[in-house]
LOTORZA-875181 format. One record per atom (N, C-alpha, C): residue in three letters; chain; atom name; y, z, x negated. Coordinates in pm, 1 decimal, padded with zeros to 6 digits, m for minus. Example, Ala and Ser with C-alpha at 12.3 -4.5 7.8 and 13.67 -1.06 7.14 Angstrom:
<atoms>
+-----+----+----+----------+----------+----------+
|  aa | ch | at |        Y |        Z |        X |
+-----+----+----+----------+----------+----------+
| ALA |  A |  N | m00569.0 |  00780.0 | m01319.0 |
| ALA |  A | CA | m00450.0 |  00780.0 | m01230.0 |
| ALA |  A |  C | m00330.0 |  00780.0 | m01320.0 |
| SER |  A |  N | m00225.0 |  00708.0 | m01285.0 |
| SER |  A | CA | m00106.0 |  00714.0 | m01367.0 |
| SER |  A |  C |  00003.0 |  00787.0 | m01290.0 |
+-----+----+----+----------+----------+----------+
</atoms>
This chain:
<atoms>
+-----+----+----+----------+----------+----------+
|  aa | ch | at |        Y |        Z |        X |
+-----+----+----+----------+----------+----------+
| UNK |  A |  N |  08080.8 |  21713.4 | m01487.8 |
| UNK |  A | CA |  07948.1 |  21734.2 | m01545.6 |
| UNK |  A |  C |  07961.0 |  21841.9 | m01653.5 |
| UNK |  A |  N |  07882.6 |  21944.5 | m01618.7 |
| UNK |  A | CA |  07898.8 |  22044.1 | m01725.9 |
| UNK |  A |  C |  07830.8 |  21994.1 | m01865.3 |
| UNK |  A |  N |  07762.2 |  22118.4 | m01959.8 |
| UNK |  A | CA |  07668.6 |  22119.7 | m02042.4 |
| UNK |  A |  C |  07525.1 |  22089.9 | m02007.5 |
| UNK |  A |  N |  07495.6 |  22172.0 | m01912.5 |
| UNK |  A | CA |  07345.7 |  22185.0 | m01817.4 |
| UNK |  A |  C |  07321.7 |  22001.2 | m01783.3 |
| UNK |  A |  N |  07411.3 |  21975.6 | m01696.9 |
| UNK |  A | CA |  07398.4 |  21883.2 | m01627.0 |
| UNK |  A |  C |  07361.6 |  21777.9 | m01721.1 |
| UNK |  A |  N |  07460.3 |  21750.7 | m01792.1 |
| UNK |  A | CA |  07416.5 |  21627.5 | m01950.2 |
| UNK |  A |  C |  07324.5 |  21657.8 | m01977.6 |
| UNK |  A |  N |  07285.7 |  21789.8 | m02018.3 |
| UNK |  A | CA |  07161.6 |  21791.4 | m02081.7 |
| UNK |  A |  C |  07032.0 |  21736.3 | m02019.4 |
| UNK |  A |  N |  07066.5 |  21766.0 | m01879.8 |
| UNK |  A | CA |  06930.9 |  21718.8 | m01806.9 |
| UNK |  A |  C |  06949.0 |  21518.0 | m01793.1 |
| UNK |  A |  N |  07035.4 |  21508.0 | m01746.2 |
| UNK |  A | CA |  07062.7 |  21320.7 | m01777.9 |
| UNK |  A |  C |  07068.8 |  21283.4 | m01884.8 |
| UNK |  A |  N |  07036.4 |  21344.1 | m01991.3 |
| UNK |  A | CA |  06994.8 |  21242.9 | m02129.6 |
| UNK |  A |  C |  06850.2 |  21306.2 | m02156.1 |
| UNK |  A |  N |  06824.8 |  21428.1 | m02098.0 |
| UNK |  A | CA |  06650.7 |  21443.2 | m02136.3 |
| UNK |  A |  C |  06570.6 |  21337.6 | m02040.8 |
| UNK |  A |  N |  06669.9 |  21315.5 | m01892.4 |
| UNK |  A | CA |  06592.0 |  21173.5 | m01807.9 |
| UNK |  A |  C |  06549.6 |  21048.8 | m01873.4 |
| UNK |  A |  N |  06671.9 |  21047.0 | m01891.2 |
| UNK |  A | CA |  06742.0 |  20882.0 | m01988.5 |
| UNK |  A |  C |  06625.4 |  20879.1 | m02127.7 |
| UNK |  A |  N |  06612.2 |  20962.1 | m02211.2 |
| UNK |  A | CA |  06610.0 |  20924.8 | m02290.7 |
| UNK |  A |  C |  06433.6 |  20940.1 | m02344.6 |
| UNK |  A |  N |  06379.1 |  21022.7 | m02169.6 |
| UNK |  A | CA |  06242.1 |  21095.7 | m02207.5 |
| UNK |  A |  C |  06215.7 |  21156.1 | m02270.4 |
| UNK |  A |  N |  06246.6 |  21279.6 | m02297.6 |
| UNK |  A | CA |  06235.1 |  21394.9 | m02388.1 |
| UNK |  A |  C |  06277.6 |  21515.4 | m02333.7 |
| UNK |  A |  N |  06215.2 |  21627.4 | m02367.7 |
| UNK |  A | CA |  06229.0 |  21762.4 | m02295.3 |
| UNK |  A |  C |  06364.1 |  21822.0 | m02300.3 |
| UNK |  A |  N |  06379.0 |  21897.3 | m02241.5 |
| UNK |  A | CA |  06546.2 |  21940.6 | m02196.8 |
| UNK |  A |  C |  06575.7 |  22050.4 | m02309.2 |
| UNK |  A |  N |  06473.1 |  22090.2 | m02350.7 |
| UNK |  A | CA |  06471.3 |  22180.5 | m02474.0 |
| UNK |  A |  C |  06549.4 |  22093.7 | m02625.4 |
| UNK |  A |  N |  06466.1 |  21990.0 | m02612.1 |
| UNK |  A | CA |  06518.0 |  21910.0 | m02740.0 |
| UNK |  A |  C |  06639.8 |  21829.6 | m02755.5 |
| UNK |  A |  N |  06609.2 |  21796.6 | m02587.6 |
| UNK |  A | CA |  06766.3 |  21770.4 | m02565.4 |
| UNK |  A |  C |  06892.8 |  21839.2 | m02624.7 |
| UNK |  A |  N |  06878.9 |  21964.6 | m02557.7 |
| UNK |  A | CA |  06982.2 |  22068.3 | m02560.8 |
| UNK |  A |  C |  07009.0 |  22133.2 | m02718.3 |
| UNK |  A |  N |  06878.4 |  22089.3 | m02808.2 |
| UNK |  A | CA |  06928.9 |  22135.6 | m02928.0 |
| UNK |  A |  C |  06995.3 |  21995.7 | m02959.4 |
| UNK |  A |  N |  06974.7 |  21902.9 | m02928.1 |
| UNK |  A | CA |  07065.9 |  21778.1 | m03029.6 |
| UNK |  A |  C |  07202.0 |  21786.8 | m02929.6 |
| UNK |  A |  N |  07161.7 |  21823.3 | m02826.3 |
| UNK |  A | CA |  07339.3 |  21743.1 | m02777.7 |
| UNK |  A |  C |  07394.3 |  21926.5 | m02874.1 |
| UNK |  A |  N |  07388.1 |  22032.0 | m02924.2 |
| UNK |  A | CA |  07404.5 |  22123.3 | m03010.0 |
| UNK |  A |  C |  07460.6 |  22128.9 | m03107.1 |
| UNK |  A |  N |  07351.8 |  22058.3 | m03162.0 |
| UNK |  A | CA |  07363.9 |  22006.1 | m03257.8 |
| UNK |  A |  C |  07505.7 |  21909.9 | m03320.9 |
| UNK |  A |  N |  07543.3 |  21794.6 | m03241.6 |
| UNK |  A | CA |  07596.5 |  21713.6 | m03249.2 |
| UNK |  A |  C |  07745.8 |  21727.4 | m03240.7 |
| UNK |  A |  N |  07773.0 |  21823.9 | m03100.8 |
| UNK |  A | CA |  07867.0 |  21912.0 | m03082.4 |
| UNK |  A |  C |  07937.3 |  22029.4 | m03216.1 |
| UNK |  A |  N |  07820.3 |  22077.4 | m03254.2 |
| UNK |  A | CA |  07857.9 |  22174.4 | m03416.6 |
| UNK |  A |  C |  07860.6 |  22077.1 | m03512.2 |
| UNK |  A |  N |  07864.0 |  21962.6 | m03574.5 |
| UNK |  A | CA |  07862.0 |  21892.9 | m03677.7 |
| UNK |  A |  C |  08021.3 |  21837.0 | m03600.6 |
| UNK |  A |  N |  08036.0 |  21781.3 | m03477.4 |
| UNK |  A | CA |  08194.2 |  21703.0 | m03461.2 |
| UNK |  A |  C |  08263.7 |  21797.3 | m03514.9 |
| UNK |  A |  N |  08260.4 |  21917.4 | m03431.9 |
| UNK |  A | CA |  08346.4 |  22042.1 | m03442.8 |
| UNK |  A |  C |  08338.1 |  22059.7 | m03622.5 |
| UNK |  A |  N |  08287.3 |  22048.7 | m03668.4 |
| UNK |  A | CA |  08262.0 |  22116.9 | m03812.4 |
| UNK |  A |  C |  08390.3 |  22037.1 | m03873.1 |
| UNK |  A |  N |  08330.4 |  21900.9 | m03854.7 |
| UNK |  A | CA |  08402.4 |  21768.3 | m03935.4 |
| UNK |  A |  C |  08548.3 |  21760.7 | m03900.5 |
| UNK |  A |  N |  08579.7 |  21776.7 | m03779.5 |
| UNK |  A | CA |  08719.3 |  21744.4 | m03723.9 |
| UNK |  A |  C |  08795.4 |  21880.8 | m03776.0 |
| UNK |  A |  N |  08719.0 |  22003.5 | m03767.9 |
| UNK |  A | CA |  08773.6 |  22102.3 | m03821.5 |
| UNK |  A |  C |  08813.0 |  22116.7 | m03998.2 |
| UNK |  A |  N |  08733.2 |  21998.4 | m04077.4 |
| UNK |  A | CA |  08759.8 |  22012.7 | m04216.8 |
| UNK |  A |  C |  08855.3 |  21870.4 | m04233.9 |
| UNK |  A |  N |  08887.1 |  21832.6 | m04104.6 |
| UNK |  A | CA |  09005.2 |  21705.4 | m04141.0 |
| UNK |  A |  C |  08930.7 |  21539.4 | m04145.3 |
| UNK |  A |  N |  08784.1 |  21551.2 | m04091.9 |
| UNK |  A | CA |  08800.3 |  21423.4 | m04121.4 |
| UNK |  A |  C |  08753.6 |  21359.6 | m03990.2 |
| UNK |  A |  N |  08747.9 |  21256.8 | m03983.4 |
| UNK |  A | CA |  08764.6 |  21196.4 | m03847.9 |
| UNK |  A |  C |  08600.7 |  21114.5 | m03818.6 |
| UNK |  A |  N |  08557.9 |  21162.9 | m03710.2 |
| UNK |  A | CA |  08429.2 |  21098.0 | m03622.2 |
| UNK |  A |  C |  08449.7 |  21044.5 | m03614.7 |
| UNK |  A |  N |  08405.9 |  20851.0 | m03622.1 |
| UNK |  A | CA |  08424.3 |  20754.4 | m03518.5 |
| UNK |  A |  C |  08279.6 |  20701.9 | m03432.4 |
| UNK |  A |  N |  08250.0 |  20699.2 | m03335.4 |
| UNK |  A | CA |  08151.2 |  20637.0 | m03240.6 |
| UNK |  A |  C |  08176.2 |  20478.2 | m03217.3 |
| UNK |  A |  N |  08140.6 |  20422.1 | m03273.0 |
| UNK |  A | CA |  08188.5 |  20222.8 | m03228.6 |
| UNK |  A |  C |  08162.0 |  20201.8 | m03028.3 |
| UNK |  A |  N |  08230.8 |  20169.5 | m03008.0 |
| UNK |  A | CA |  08239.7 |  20191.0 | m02871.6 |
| UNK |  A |  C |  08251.0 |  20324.0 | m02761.4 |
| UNK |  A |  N |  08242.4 |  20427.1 | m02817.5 |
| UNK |  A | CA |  08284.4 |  20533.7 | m02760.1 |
| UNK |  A |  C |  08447.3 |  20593.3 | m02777.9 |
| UNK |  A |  N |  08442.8 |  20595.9 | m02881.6 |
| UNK |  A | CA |  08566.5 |  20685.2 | m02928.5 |
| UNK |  A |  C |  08559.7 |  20765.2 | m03063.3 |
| UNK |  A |  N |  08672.7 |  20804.7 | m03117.3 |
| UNK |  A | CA |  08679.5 |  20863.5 | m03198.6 |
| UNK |  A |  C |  08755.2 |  20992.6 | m03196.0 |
| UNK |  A |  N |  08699.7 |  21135.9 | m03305.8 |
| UNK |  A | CA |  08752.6 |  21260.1 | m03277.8 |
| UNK |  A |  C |  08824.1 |  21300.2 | m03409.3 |
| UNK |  A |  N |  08922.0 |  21329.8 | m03388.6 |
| UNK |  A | CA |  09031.4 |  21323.9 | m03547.6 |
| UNK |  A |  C |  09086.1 |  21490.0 | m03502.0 |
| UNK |  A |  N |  09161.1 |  21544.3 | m03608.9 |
| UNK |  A | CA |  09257.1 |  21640.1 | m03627.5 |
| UNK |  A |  C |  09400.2 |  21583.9 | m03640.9 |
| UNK |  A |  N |  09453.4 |  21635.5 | m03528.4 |
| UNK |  A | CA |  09649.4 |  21590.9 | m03514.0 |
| UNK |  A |  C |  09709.7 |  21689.0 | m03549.1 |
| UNK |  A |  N |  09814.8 |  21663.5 | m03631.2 |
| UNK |  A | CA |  09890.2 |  21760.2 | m03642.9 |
| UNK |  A |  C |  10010.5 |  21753.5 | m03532.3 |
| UNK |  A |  N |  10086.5 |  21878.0 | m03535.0 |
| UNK |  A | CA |  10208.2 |  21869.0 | m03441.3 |
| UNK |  A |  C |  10310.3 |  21975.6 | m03480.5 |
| UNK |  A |  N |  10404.1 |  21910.6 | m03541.6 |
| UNK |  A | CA |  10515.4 |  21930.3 | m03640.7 |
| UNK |  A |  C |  10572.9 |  22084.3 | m03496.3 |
| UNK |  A |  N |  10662.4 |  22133.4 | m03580.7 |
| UNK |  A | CA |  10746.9 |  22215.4 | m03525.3 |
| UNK |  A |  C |  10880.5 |  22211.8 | m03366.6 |
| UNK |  A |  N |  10884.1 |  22235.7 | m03317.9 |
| UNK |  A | CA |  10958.8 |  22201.9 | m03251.1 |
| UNK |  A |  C |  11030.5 |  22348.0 | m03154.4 |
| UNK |  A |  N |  11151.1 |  22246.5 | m03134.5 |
| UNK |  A | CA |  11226.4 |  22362.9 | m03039.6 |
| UNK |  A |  C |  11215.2 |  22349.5 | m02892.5 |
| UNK |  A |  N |  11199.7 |  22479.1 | m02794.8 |
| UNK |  A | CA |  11188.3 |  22508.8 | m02715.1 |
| UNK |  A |  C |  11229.4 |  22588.4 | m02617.4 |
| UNK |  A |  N |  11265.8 |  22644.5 | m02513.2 |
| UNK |  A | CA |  11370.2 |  22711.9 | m02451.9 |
| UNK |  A |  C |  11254.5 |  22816.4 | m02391.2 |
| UNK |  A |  N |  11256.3 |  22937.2 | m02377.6 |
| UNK |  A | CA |  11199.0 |  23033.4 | m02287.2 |
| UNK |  A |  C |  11207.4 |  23028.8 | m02160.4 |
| UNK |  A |  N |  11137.9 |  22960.1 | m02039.9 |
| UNK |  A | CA |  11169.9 |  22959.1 | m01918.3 |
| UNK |  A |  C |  11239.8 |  23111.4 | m01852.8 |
| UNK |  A |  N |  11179.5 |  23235.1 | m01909.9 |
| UNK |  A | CA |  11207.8 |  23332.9 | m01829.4 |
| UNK |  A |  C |  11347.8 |  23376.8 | m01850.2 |
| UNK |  A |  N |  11407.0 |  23333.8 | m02025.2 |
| UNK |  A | CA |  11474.3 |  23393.8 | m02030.1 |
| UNK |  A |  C |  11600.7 |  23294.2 | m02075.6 |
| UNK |  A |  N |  11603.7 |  23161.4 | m02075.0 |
| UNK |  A | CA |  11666.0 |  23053.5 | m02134.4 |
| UNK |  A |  C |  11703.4 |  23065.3 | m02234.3 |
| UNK |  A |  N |  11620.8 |  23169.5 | m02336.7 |
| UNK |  A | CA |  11652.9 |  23147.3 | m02491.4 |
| UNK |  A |  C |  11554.3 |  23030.2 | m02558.3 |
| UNK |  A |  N |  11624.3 |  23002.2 | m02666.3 |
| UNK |  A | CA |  11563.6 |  22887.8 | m02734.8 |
| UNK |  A |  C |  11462.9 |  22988.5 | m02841.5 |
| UNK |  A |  N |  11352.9 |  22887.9 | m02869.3 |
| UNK |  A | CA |  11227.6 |  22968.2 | m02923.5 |
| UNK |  A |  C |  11186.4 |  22817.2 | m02990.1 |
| UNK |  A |  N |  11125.3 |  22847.9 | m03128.2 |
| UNK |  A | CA |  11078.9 |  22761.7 | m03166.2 |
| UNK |  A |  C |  10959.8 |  22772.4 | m03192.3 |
| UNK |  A |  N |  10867.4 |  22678.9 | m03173.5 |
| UNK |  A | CA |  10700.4 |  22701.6 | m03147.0 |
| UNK |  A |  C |  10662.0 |  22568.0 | m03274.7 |
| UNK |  A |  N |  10616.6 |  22672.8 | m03384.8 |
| UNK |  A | CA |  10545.0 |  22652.7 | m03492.2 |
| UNK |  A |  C |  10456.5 |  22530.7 | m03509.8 |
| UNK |  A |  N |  10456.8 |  22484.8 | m03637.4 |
| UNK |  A | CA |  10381.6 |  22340.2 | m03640.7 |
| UNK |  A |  C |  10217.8 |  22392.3 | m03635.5 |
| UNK |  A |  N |  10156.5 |  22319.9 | m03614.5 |
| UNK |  A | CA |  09928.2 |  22367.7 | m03566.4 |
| UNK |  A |  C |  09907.3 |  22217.4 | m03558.2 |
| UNK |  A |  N |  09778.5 |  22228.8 | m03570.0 |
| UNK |  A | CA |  09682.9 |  22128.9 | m03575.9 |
| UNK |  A |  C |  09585.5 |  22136.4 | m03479.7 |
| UNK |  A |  N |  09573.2 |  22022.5 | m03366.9 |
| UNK |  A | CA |  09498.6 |  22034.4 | m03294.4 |
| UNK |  A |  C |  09412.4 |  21913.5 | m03237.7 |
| UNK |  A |  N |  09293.8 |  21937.7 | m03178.0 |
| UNK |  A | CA |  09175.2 |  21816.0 | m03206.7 |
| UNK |  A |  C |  09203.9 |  21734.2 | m03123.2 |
| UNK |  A |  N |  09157.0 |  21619.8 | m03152.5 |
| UNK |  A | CA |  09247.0 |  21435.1 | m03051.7 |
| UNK |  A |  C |  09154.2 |  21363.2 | m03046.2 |
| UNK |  A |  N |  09142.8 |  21283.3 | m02906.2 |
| UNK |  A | CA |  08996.7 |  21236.2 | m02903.0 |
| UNK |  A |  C |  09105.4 |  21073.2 | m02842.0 |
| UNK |  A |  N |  09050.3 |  20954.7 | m02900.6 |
| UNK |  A | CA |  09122.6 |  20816.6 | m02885.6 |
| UNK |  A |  C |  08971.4 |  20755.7 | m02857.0 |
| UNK |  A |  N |  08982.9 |  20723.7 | m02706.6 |
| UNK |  A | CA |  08820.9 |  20625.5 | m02670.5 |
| UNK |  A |  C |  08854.0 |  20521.3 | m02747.6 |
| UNK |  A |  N |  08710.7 |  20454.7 | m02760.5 |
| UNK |  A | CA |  08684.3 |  20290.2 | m02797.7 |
| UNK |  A |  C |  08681.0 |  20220.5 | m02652.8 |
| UNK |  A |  N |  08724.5 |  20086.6 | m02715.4 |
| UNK |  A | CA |  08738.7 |  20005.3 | m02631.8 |
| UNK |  A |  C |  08643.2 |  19981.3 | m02529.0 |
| UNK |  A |  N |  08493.0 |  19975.4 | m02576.2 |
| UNK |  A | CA |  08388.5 |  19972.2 | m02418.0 |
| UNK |  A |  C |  08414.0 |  20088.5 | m02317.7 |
| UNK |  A |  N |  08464.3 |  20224.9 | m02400.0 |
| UNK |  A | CA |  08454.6 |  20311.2 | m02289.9 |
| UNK |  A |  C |  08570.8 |  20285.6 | m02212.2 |
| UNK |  A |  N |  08708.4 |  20224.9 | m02284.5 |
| UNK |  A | CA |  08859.3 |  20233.5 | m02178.5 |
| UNK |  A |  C |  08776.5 |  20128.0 | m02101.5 |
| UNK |  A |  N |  08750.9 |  19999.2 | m02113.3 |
| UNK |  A | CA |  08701.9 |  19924.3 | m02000.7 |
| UNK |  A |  C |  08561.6 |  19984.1 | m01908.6 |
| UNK |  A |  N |  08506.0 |  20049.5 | m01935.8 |
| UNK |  A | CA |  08402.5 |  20099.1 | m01828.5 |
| UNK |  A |  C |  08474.3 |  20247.4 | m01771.9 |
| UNK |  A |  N |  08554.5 |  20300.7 | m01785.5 |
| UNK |  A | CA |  08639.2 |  20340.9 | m01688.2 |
| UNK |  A |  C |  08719.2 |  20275.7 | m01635.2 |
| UNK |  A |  N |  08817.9 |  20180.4 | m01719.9 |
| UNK |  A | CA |  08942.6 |  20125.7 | m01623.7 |
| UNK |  A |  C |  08913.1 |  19958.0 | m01580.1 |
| UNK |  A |  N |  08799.9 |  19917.7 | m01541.7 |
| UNK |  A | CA |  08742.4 |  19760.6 | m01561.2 |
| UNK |  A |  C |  08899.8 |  19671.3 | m01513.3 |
+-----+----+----+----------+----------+----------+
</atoms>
């Protein structure tokens, strides 16, 4: 399911134009992104939650050339479902 597609199954769902839709699901999307990007963590009670992980430094080998290369510590975004959603995928 893309962007388009959601947008149109929650303007169904929820009765409201695909216009207004599309600015809140927007909306909602630029405020996670904002928050997870300044470190602090979304939680949804039964959906899931969207945090910032860090990931320390580590060593690594160059496939092409079997030298060892070490690939720098970064921070990158982590999404951990809530429990209704692991059971309504995995019943």
């Amino acid at each position: 399911m893309n962007k388009g597609e959601l947008v149109d199954a929650v303007a169904a769902k929820a009765n409201i134009t695909k216009k207004q839709t599309d600015e809140v699901i927007s909306a909602f999307l630029s405020v996670v992104t904002e928050a997870v990007a300044n470190g602090d963590k979304v939680m949804l009670i039964g959906f899931g939650s969207f945090e910032r992980r860090e990931r320390s430094e580590r060593e690594r080998r160059n496939p092409k050339t079997n030298e060892p290369m070490t690939i720098p510590a970064t921070k990158v975004p982590g999404f951990s479902p809530g429990k209704l959603f692991k059971e309504k995928v995995a019943p």
